[in-house]
N, C-alpha and C positions, 0 to 999 in steps of 0.2 A: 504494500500500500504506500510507504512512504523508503525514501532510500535512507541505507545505515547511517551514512553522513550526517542527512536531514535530521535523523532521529537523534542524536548523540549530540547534536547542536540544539535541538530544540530541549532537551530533557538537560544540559549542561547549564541553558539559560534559566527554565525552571528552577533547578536544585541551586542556583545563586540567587534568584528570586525569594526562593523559599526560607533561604541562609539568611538575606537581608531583614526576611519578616520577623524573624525569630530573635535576630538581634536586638530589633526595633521594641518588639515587644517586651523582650528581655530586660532592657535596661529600662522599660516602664515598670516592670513587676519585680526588680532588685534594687533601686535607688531612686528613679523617678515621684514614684508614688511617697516612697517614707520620705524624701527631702520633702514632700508635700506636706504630710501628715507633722512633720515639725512645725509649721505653719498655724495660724490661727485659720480655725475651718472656713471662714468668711473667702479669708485671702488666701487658703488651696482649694476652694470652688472653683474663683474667680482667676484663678491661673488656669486652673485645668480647663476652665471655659475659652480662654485664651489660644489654649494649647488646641485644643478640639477645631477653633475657628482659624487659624492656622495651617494645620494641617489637611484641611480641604482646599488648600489653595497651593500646595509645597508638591515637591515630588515623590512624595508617598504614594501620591493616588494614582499615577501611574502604574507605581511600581506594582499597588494590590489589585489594580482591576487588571494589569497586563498580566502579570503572576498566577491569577484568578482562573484568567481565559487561558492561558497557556495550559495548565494543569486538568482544564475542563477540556482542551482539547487532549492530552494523552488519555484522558480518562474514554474518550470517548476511543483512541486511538487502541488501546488494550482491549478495550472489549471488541472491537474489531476483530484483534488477534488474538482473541482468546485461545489460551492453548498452547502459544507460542512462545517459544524462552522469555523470561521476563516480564511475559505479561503481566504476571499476577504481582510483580514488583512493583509494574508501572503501575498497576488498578491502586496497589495497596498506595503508594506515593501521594497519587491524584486523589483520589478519597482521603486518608489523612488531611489533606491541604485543602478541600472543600468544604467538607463538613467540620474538620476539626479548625480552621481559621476562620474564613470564608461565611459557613453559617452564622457559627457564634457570634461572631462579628454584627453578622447582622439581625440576629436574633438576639442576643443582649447587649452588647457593648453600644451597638449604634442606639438602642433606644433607652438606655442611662444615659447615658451624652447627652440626648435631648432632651432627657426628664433634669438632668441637670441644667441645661441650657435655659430649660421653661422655668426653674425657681431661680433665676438670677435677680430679679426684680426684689423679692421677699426673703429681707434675710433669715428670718425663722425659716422659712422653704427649704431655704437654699443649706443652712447647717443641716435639717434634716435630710436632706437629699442624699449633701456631702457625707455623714454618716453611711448610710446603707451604700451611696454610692463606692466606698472604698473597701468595700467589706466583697462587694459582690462582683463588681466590673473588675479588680485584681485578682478573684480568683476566675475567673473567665480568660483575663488575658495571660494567667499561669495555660492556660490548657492550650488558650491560641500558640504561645510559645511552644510548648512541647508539640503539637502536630505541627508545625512548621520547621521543626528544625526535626523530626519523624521524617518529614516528607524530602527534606535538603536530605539527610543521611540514605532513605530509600532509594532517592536518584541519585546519590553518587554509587553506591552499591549497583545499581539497575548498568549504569555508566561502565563502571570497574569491571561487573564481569556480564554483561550481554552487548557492550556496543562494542 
């Protein structure tokens, strides 16, 4: 379906895609979040609000919507070749980094963000938000870390010994 080259190139830029996300999130859920949590909860809402509106505008967003579709295409690309050396590396990679970033992502993280974003105005809101919000969005983004740096380690494997 697709030539070896092609393949080992598109699954190389994946698994640095993947490297980059974990990093990213890494240093949210190791040092980002507690230098925050040092902070009076007011002014680590109001940062992370900052950071949130920010980062829809930086090159992040490239990196997770290309990273995204890149991996949703192996995924599709494995099941194609079902059966075929590696597939079930590639499947297990792409799945890891879908569901395990990808969703989450947008199934919790993105809508704490906004539930944070909507108590900016009220600061009773906004500390309670901030509360729940650091207790649950960091362990979310503990799991987004771990399947993105799953899915970097599964394509470099997939790399190492099928391409």
């Amino acid at each position: 379906m697709i030539s070896e080259s092609a393949m080992a190139v598109s699954v190389s830029i994946a698994a640095v895609g993947a490297g980059l996300m974990a990093g990213i999130y890494f240093v949210f859920s190791t040092f980002v979040m507690q230098a925050l949590q040092e902070l009076p909860q007011i002014d680590a809402a109001k940062a992370m609000n900052a950071i949130n509106r920010v980062i829809l505008r930086s090159l992040f967003m490239p990196l997770f919507f290309g990273t995204t579709a890149l991996y949703a295409w192996l995924l599709f690309v494995a099941l194609q070749d079902h059966g075929s050396p590696g597939s079930s590396i590639l499947f297990a990679a792409a799945f890891a980094y879908l569901s395990g970033m990808f969703l989450i992502t947008l199934v919790f993280n993105v809508p704490l963000n906004n539930e944070l974003a909507r108590a900016e105005g009220n600061e009773d809101d906004l500390r309670k938000t901030w509360q729940l919000y650091t207790l649950v969005w960091v362990r979310w983004n503990h799991v987004r870390t771990l399947c993105s740096l799953l899915s970097a380690l599964l394509s470099v494997y997939y790399l190492v010994t099928y391409a």
